[in-house]
N, C-alpha and C positions, 0 to 999 in steps of 0.2 A: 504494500500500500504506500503511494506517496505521501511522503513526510510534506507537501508545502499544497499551496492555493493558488491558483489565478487568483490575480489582481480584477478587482470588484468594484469598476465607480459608473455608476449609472448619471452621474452628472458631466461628462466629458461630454467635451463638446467637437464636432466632427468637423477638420480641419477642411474639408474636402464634402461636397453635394453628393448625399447617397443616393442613391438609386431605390426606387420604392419593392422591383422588382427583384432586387437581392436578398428582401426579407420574406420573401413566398418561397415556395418550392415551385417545380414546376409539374403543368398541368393543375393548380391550384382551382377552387371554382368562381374565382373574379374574374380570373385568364378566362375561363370557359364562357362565362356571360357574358364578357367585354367583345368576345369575336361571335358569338349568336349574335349579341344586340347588331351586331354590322352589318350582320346579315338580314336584320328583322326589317321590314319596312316599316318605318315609325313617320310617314308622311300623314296618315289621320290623324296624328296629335297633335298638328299643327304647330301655332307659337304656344306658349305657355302662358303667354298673359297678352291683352290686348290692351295694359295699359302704358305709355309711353311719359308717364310720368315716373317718378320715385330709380330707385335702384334697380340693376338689368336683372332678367327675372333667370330661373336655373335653367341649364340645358335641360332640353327634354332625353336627349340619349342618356344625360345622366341620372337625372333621377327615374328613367325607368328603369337602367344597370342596378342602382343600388335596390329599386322597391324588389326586382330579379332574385336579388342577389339572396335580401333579408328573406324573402318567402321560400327560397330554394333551402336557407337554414331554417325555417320554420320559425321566424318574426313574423308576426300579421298585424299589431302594434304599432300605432305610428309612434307611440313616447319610444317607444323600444328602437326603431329603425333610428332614429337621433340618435338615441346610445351608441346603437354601432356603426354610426358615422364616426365615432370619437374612439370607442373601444376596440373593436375590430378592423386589424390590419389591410385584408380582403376588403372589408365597406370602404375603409380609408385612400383606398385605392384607386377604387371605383369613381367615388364621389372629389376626387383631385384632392384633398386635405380640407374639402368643405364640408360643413355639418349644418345642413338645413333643419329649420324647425319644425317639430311634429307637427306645428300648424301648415308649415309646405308641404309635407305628407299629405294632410288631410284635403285640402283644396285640391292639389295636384288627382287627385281620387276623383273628388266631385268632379271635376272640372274636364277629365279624360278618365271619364267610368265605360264610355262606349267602346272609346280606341282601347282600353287595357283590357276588355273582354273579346275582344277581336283577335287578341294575339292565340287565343286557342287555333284557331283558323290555321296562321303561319305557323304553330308552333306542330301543327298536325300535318301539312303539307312540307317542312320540313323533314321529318322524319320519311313521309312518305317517298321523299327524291334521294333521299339515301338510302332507300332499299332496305329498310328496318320494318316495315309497317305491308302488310300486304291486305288489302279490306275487303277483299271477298266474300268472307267469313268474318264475322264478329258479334261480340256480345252484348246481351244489353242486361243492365239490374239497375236498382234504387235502392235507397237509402236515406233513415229520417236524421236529420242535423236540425241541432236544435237552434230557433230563432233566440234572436235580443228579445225576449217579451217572456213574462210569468205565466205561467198557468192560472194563476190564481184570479187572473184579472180579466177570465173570460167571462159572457152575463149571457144567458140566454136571449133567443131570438125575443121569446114572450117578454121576455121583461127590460128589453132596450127602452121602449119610450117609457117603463115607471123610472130607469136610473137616470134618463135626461129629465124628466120631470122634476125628480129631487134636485140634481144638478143644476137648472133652474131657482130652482128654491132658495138654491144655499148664495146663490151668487145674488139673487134680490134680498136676499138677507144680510148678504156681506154689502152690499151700496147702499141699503138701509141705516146701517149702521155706520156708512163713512158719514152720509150725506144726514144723520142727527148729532155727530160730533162735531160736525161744520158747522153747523147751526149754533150748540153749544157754544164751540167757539168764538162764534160772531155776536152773539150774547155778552159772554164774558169780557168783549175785547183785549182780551191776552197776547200781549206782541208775543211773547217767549211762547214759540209754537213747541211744544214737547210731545207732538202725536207725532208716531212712527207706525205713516199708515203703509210702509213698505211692505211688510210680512203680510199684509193684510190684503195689498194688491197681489201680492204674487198666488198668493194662493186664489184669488179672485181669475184669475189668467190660466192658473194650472186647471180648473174646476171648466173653463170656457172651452180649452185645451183639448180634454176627457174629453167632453160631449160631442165636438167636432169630430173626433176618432171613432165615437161610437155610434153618429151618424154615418162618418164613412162604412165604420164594418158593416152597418146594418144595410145599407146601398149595397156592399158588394155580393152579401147575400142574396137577397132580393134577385141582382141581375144572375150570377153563380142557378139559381133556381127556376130560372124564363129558360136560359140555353141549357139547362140538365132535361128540362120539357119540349125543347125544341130539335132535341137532338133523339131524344127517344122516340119524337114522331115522325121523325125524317129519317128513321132505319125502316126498315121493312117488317112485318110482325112476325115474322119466323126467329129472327135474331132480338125482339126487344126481349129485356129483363121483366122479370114479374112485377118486381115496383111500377108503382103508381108516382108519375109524375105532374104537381100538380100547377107548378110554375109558382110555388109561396115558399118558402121555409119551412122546415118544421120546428116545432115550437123547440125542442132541445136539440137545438143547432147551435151552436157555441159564437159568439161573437167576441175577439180581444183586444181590451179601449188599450192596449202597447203597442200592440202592431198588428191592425186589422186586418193585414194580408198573410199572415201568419196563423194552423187550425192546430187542433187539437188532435194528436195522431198518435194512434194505439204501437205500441212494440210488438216484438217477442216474446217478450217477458210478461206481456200484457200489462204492462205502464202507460200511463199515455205521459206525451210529452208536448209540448207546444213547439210546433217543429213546420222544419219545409220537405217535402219529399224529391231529392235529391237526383237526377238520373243520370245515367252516361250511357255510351256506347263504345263495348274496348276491342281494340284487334289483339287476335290472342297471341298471337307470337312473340311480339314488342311490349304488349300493354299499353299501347298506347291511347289517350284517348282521342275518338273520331268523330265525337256528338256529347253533347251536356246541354241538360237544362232542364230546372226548376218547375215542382208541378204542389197543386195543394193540397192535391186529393190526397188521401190517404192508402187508397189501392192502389195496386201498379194495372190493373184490367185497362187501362185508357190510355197507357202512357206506351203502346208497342211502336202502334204508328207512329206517333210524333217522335219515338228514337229514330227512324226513316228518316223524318222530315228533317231533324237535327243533325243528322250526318248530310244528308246531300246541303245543307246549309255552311256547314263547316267544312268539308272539304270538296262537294261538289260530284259527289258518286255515292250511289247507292249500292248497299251489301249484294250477295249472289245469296249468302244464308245468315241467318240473323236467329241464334239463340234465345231462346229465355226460359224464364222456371215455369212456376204449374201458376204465379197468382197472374201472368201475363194472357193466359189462354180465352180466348170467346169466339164463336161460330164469326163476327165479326171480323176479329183480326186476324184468322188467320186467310177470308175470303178477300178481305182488303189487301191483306199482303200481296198472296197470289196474282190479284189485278193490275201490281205495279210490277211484277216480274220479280219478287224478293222471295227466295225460298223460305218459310217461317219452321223452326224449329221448338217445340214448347209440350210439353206432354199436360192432356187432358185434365191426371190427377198426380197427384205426388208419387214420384215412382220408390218402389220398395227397397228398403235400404240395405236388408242382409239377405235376399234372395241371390240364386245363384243363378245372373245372366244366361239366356240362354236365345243365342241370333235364329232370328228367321231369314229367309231367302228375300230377296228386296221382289217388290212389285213392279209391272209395268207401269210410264206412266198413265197408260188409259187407265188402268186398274184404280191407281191413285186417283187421278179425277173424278170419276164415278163413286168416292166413298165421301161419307160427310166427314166434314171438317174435326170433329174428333177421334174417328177410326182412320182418317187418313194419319193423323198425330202419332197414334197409335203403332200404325203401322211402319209408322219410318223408324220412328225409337225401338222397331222391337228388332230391327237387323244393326248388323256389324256398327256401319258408319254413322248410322242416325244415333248408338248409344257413345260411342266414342267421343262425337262431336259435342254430344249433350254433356258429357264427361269431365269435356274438357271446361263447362263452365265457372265450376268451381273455383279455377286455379287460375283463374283471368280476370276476369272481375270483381270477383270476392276480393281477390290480392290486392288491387287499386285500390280498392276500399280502405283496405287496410293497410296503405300506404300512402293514402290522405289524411287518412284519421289520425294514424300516428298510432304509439303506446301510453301509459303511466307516464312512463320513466322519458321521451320524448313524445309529448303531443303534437298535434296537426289540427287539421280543422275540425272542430270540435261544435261548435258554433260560429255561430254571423253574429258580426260586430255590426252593422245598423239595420236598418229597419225596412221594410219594404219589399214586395217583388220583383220589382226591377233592380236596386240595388243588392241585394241577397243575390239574384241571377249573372250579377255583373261579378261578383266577389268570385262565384263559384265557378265561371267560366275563365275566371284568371287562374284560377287554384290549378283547374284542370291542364291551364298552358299550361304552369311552373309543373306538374306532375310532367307535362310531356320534356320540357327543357330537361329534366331530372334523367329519367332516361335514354335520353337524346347524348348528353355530356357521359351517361355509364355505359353506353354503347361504343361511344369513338374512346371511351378510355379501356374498354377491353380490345379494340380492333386495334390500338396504338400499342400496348400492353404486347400483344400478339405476332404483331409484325417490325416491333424495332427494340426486340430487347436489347441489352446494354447498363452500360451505368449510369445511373442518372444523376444531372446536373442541376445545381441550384438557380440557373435562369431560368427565366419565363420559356418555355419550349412554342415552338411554332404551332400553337394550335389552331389560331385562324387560316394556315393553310392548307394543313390536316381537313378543318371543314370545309373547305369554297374545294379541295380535289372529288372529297364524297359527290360535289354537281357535275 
């Protein structure tokens, strides 16, 4: 063992401009984001600000780098993404030695919610031109995340207009009570004004607040219950559900004065939680995802198609076969399916867990055609390929899932930080880029891994031309 120490002063001061790149390794994940973002077409996020007064406002390259950077390390936090503007070497990097404020985090959000959920888009058509992603085949499932809003604070349909009622009450109650201490006041002529009717506004404004929210939930119900009736009569009666649609609410419909676009939505576990129901569409090979987006329903029976509709939106091609479990299934989807030329995949009922497989011969497709849409289900899952393929759901979707969500010990998206369906759908369609970015950077770092071992060196390695060869 040596008897001595380096010498230990963290206050010397460096005679000579270091280089920022000398304190990373290479292939680091700022190097990785810094040559995507170059690649990303960042022209819809325009300027950053269209004001021409005060101080020049931040790159848009960079503060989308660093927001990259922080969601690829699981920061969702704008106080947090400050932190590691300051803390972390990689953010530091990113963002040149500037540390903008959580408050330019948060406006930067508002202000390009459209353009940053657009990058799903590029972030999935990348992939696809590097030959990692093949969409022929892919999956689809949900999943419930839970909204910014309580359970507690939901009111039934019936009893919306007795809570505005009250809520009325209290605020003629609280201006009654400003507008006789005025009075008083003006009585007494007391210059030394000692009322602090603040607390007593705010809470006047909070109460005005609630009501307009539980106005809005109650409107969205309302309309939510015209097209659940309009959609039932505009199927054909061989395919409607036995419910009766009557285009009203029913009375124990949940309305919530937090976030009225946010419902009440049962588990597994059989909890309910006040949540959004979450959807993708994965390609299995890659994981990548190829379609997202946000639904309120609680069942997935509604949500097959619009996985369709959400892939050829996001990348611009529809599946050849298209996965799902037993809650996706109805004479509907999979008649629908068929009509757009999308092979639908989905078994009738829950298939049995410790029985022992046993393939049939596949059918003609006349054979197929000719059988209804639950024995044809039937009939594909009971040969080779149609259980394989079902098989493979598990281990593709479910995974994503679980590498959104995160664990304990490292979480992920767990919840949405504001409020709303459009911005909750905006959050969650950035989430799913940064998933694709994520294995986008674990793909070229096992292909680079593969094909140029060696020793490695403490510079930045050329990874921007690593990616512009993959085109």
């Amino acid at each position: 063992m040596a008897t001595f120490t380096r010498d230990y002063c963290p206050d010397d001061v460096a005679l000579l401009p270091t280089d920022p790149r000398d304190w990373l390794p290479a292939g680091h994940l700022c190097y990785l984001v810094r040559d995507a973002v170059s690649i990303l077409d960042l022209r819809t996020f325009g300027s950053s600000s269209c004001e021409t007064r005060g101080a020049p406002s931040y790159s848009v390259v960079m503060m989308v780098s660093v927001m990259l950077y922080c969601l690829c390390r699981g920061v969702q936090s704008s106080r947090r993404m400050e932190g590691m503007c300051l803390d972390d070497l990689g953010c530091r990097y990113l963002s040149g030695g500037i540390a903008p404020s959580y408050r330019t985090f948060i406006g930067f959000r508002k202000l390009h919610s459209a353009a940053l959920s657009a990058l799903l888009g590029q972030t999935a058509l990348l992939c696809i031109q590097a030959k990692m992603t093949d969409v022929s085949k892919v999956f689809v499932d949900g999943t419930k995340i839970k909204a910014n809003a309580s359970k507690d604070k939901n009111v039934p349909y019936e009893k919306i207009d007795r809570r505005v009622q009250t809520l009325d009450r209290r605020v003629g109650e609280i201006m009654a009570n400003l507008d006789r201490n005025d009075r008083e006041d003006e009585l007494a002529d007391d210059s030394d004004d000692t009322n602090d009717s603040g607390p007593v506004l705010r809470e006047r404004d909070l109460m005005i607040e609630r009501k307009a929210r539980l106005l809005e939930a109650k409107h969205q119900l309302e309309e939510e219950a015209k097209q659940a009736k309009f959609e039932q009569e505009s199927r054909p009666r061989s395919e409607r559900s036995h419910r009766a649609y009557s285009g009203v609410p029913r009375a124990r419909t949940f309305a919530n004065g937090t976030d009225p676009d946010s419902r009440l939505m049962g588990q597994a576990d059989r909890s309910a939680i006040q949540a959004y129901n979450a959807q993708i569409v994965v390609e299995g090979k890659s994981r990548v995802i190829v379609g997202a987006w946000l639904s309120q329903k609680s069942v997935d029976a509604g949500e097959f198609l619009p996985g369709i509709d959400a892939m050829r939106k996001t990348v611009g091609l529809a599946p050849d076969l298209l996965v799902a479990d037993t809650g996706y299934f109805s004479k509907h989807n999979v008649n629908a399916a068929l009509a757009t030329r999308v092979t639908p995949l989905m078994p009738p009922k829950r298939p049995a867990r410790f029985e022992a497989f046993v393939p049939q011969a596949e059918l003609a497709q006349s054979q197929l055609d000719a059988m209804e849409p639950k024995d044809r289900m039937s009939a594909v899952l009971a040969t080779q390929d149609g259980h394989n393929n079902y098989k493979q759901r598990k281990s593709t979707v479910e995974t994503v899932y679980a590498m959104i969500k995160g664990c304990p010990g490292s979480p992920g998206l767990r919840q949405f930080l504001r409020r709303g369906l459009q911005n909750c759908l905006d959050d969650w369609l950035l989430m799913c880029a940064v998933h694709n970015l994520k294995r986008y950077f674990s793909a070229k770092r096992q292909a680079k891994s593969s094909t140029t071992p060696g020793k490695r060196t403490v510079h930045q390695a050329s990874s921007k031309m690593a990616i512009q060869m993959a085109f």
